[in-house]
C-alpha positions in Angstrom: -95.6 75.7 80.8 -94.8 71.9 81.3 -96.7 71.5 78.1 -94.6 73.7 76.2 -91.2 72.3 77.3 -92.5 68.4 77.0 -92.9 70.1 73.1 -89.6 71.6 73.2 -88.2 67.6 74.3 -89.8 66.0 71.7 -89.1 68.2 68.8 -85.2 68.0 70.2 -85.5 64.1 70.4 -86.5 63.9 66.6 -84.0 66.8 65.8 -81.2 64.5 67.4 -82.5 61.3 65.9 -80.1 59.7 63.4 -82.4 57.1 62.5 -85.2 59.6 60.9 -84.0 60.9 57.0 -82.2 64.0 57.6 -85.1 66.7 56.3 -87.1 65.7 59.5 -84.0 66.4 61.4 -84.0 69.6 59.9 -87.3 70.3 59.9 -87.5 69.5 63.6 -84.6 72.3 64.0 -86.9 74.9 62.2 -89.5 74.4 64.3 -87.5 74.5 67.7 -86.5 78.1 66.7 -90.2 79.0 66.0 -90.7 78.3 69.2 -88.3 80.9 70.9 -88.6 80.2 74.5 -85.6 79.6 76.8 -85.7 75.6 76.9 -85.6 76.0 72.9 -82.9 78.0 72.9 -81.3 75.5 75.1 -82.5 72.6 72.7 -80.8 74.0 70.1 -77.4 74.9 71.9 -77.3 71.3 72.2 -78.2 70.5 69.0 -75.0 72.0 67.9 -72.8 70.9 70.4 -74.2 67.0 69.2 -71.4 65.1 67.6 -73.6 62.8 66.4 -75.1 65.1 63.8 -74.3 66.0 60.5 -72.1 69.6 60.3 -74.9 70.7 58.4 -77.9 69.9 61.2 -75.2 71.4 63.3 -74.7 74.3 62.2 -78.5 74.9 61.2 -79.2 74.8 65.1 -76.4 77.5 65.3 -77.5 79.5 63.3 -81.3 79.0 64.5 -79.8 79.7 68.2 -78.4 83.3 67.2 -81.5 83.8 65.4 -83.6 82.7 68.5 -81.2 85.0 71.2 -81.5 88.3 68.7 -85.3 88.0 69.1 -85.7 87.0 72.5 -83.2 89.9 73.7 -84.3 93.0 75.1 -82.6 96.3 72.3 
């Protein structure tokens, strides 16, 4: 699965980067919670934790990180 977490880096690097228009950003937060592994869920914990970030982005990754732990848990 090295492939799938060099993915889940590169997505989070162009989610965190303030010099791409904010809609990548965003975009880049959707699909880190498509991909609903561990290491995503991780990307996007930090996501929201980044100062750096607009609320908005911030919150998106939240929100995409609750989304991501409800279907990843066991019922």
């Amino acid at each position: 699965m090295p492939e799938q977490a060099d993915e889940v880096k590169k997505v989070a690097d162009y989610a965190a980067d303030m010099t791409l228009p904010a809609k990548l950003r965003t975009d880049a937060i959707e699909q880190l919670s498509h991909i609903s592994t561990r290491e995503a869920f991780l990307a996007l914990l930090e996501l929201a934790a980044n100062e750096k970030l607009i609320v908005k982005e911030r919150d998106l990754a939240l929100k995409k990180a609750r989304e991501t732990l409800k279907r990843t848990s066991p019922q």
